[in-house]
N, C-alpha and C positions, 0 to 999 in steps of 0.2 A: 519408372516411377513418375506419375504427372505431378508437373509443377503447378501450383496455384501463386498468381499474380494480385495483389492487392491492389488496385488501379483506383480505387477511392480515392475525394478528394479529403483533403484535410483542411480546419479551418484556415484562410489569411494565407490559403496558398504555400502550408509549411509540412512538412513531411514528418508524422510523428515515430516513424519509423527511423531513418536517419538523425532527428532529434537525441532518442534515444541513446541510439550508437557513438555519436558527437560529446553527452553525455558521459558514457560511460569509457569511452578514450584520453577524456580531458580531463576524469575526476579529482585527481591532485591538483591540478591546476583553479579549478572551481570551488571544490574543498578550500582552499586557501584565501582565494578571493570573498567566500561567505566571514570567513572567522578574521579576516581584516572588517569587513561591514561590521560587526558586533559592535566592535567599538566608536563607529562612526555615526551610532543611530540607536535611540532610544528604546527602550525596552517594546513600548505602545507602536513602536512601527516595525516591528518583528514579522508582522506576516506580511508584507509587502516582498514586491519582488528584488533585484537585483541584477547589474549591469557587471558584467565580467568582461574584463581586458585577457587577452590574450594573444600573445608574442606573433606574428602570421607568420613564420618562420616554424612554429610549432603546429600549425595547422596542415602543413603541406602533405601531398601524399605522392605517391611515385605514378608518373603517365609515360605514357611515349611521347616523343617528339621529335621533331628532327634537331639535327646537330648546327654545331654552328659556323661551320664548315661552307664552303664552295660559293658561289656569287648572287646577291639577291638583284631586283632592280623592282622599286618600290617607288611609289605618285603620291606624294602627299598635297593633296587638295589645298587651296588658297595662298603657295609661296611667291612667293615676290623678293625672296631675298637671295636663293641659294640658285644654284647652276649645277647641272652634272659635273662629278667630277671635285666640289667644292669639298672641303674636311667640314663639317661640324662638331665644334667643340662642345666639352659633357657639361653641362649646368654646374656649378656648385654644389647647389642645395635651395630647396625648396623652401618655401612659405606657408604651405598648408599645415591646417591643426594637424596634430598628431602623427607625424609623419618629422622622421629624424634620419638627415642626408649622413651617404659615408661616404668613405676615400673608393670603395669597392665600386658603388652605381648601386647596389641594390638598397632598398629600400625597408625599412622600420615598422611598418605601422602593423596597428595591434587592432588584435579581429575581436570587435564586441559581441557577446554575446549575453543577452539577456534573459535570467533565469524567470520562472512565475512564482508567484505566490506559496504553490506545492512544493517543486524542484527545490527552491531555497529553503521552507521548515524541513524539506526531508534531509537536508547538508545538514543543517543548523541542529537538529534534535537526533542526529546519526548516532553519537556516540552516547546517549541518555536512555535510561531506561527507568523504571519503577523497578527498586530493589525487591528480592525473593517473591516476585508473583507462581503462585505456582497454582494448580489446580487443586481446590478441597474439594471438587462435588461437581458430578454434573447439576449444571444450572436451569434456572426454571425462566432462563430466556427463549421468549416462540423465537429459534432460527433455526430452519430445514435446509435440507441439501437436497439435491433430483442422485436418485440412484439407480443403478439397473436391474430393472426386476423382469427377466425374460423377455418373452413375444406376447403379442396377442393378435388376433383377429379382426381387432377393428381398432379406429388411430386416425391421427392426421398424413396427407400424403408426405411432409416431410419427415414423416418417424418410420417412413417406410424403411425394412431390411432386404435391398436388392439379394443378398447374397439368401437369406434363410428363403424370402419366396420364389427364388430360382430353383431353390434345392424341392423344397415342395414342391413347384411346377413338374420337373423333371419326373418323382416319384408316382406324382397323378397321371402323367402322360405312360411313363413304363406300365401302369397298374391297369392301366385302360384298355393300351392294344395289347395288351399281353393274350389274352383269351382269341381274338382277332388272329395275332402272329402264329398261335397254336393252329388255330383251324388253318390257315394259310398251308403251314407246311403239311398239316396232312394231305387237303386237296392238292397243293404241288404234287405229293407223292403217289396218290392216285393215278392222277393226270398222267405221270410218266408212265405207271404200267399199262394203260389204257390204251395212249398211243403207241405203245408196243405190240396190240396186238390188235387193234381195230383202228378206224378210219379219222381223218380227224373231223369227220363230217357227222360223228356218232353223236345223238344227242343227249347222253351223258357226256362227255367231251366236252360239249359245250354248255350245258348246266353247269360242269366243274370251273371254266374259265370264268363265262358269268359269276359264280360266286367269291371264285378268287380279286376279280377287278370290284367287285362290290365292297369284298373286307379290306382292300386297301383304299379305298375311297373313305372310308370309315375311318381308318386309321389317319388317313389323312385330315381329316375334318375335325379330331380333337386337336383344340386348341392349346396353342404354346404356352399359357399363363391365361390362368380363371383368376374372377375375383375370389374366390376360392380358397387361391393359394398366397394371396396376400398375406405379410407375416408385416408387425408394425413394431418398435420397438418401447416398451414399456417403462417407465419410471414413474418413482414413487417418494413422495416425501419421505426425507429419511432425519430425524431429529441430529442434530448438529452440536456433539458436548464444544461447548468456550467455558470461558473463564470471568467470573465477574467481579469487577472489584467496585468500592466506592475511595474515596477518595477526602478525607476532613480539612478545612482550610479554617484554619483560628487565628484572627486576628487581634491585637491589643486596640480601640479606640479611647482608650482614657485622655484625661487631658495631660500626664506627663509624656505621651506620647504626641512632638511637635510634629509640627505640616512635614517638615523635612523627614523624619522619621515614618509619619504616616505613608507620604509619598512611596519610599523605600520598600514598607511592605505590602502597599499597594502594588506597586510593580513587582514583586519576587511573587506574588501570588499573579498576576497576570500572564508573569511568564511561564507559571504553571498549570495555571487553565489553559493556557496556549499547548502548553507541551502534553497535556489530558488528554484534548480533544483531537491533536493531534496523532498521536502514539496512539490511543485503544481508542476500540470506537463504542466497546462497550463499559462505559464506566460510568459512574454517578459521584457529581460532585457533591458535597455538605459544604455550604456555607457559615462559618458562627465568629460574630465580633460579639466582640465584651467590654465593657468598662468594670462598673460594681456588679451589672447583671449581665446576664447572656441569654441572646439569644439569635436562633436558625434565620439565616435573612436571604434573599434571593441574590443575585449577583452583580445588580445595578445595587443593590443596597450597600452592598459589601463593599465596592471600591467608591462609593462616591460619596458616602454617606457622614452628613459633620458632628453625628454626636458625637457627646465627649462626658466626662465624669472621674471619679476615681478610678480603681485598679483593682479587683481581687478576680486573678486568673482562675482560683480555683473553679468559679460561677459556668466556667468555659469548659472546662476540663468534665464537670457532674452533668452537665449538658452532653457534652460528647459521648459519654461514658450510656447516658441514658438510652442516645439516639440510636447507639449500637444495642445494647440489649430488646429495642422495641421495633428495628426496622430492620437489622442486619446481622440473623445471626450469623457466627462462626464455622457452622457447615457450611453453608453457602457462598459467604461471601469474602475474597483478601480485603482487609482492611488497611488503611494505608492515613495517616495524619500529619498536616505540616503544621508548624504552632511559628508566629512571626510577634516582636513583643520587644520594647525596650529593657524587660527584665525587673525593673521596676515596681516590685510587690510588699506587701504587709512581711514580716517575715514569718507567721506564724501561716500566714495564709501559702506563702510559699513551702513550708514545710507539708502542710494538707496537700498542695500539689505533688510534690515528689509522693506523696501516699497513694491518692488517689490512681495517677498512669502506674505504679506499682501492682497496685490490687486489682483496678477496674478496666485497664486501656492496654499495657503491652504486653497483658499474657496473649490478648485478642488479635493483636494490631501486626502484619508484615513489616511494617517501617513507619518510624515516627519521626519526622525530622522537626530539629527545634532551631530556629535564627533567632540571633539577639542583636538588635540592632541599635548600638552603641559607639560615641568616639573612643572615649578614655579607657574606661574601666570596665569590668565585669559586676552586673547585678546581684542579688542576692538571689534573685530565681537561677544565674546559671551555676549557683554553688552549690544550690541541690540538684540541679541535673546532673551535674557533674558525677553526682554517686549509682543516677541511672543510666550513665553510659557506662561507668565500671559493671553495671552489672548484668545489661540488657547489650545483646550484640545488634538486636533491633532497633536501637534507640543512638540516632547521628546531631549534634549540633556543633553550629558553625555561627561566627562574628561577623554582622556586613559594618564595614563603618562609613562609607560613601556610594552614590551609585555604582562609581565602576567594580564596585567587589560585587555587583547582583548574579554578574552572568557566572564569576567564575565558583562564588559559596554553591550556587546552583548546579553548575555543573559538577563539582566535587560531592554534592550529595544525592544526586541520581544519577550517576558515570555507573557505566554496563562493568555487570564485577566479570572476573575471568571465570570460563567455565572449567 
């Protein structure tokens, strides 16, 4: 079996091959070191990379070496203090960062390793997924795959099939001297009764040898491989079924919704588009904030944007409902809604809402997630959700009451179900 060596260099002189391996040896140890960072850093500096401690004690691997056994005799350069034959006694312990002395000699210190920007969202969004994505349709996304469709004739020299145009070769070479090796052996067989009874100076004798050296010069002169027999091998676009989803992020901007409150569901939607674009790569997001109206906004608008006004979520909701029936049907597309909101509504308008994702939004929707972001108490919008979670098994909501609840309401509502 020939081996193949990858001698390439990698960037900054780092082996992404052993990377890997280092990776996938230490992953509990990394794994652990990501979900300690969570709490140490803002939602907004989530795709940034990460510096991992690790015990160098755990990093070790087994080598040869010699023993510790029989007699050295070692020069250490610039002494002026010791003599042969002197003891030197063991240090106590050391002064450098991160390095912690024992009674043993051996030493403490912990092997940093530094994860990138990928490495870390791929720990970080490991265990999340987008609930019930499943396939309704192939999709009307242009993505091809190269397939194998036979031999051909003509091609680039690296699509050539050593093995199919050897075999051709071979075939043209049999099919050629074949007619050649026929007459060979008749005139051999001549030849021999020939000289059995006449001279070898007879000149048929020698017309037959003459021809015999002539049809093997022939035979010899078809060539080992024609262009000919070149065989290339063939691929061909082949449509590639995925999966497409989009993705609704509804926001509350009214003015009963303070900076602190905004803040909050700015960032749970942040960490969302993060974990979107992360996880699929084909997916489309909808952006729609609302106060008394609503409407689609692009994604600098969405998190940075200071209108304000009053509150009727329904405005969001017949928006939503719209954008699905004109852009997104149901064959084609999982549909998928998060809604982020003090709660805080008319209550007649909050009753229109529980109607409306009733009729128009969760017969369509794979997963609707609803946060209400509150200290005290529960709103009047989450007492009617409340009757579309009894009754929608599509339909999850969850309480943030301060930052630190962002990561974990989040992770509780996209956590990978068992299969």
């Amino acid at each position: 079996m020939p081996s193949i060596v990858d001698r390439r260099l990698n960037g900054k002189n780092k082996s992404a091959v052993n990377r890997q391996k280092f990776i996938r040896r230490f992953r509990n140890q990394i794994k652990k070191a990501v979900a300690d960072a969570i709490a140490d850093r803002s939602v907004t500096d989530l795709d940034k990379g990460e510096k991992v401690s690790i015990p160098t004690k755990n990093t070790s691997e087994p080598f040869f070496h010699h023993g510790h056994g029989g007699h050295h005799q070692r020069i250490y350069p610039g002494n002026k203090e010791f003599h042969q034959g002197d003891r030197i006694n063991r240090p106590k312990g050391g002064s450098k960062q991160g390095h912690d002395a024992s009674d043993s000699g051996e030493g403490l210190d912990d092997f940093i390793f530094e994860l990138t920007r990928e490495e870390f969202l791929q720990f970080f969004f490991e265990d999340l997924e987008l609930p019930n994505l499943v396939k309704t349709k192939l999709t009307t996304i242009s993505e091809t795959r190269k397939v194998h469709a036979g031999h051909t004739s003509d091609g680039m020299p690296s699509n050539i099939n050593i093995i199919r145009s050897l075999r051709g070769a071979m075939g043209r070479r049999i099919a050629a001297r074949g007619p050649y090796q026929s007459r060979i052996k008749e005139a051999e067989a001549e030849l021999e009764l020939l000289l059995n009874r006449h001279n070898e100076t007879d000149a048929v004798i020698i017309k037959l040898r003459e021809e015999i050296e002539q049809l093997k010069k022939k035979i010899a002169h078809i060539p080992f491989i024609d262009t000919f027999d070149l065989r290339y091998n063939n691929r061909i676009d082949q449509p590639k079924p995925t999966t497409q989803a989009v993705m609704f992020c509804i926001m509350d901007i009214s003015g009963s919704m303070g900076a602190e409150e905004k803040d909050m569901a700015k960032r749970f939607f942040m960490l969302l588009y993060l974990f979107l674009t992360k996880t699929y790569e084909k997916i489309q997001v909808i952006f729609i904030s609302h106060h008394t109206e609503a409407q689609e906004v692009d994604e600098e608008t969405f998190f940075y944007s200071r209108d304000t006004g009053g509150t009727i979520v329904s405005s969001a909701l017949n928006l939503t409902s719209k954008i699905i029936q004109e852009r997104f049907p149901t064959s084609e597309w999982n549909i998928y809604a998060a809604q982020a909101s003090d709660g805080d509504n008319w209550d007649t308008d909050s009753i229109d809402c529980r109607r409306i994702l009733t009729e128009h939004i969760m017969p369509y929707v794979q997963y609707y997630a609803y946060i209400e972001i509150t200290e005290d108490r529960h709103q009047n919008l989450w007492q009617e959700y409340l009757e579309l979670q009894n009754n929608w098994d599509n339909f999850a909501m969850q309480r943030i009451e301060q930052l630190a609840d962002i990561y974990p309401v989040f992770s509780q509502l996209f956590q990978k179900q068992s299969q």
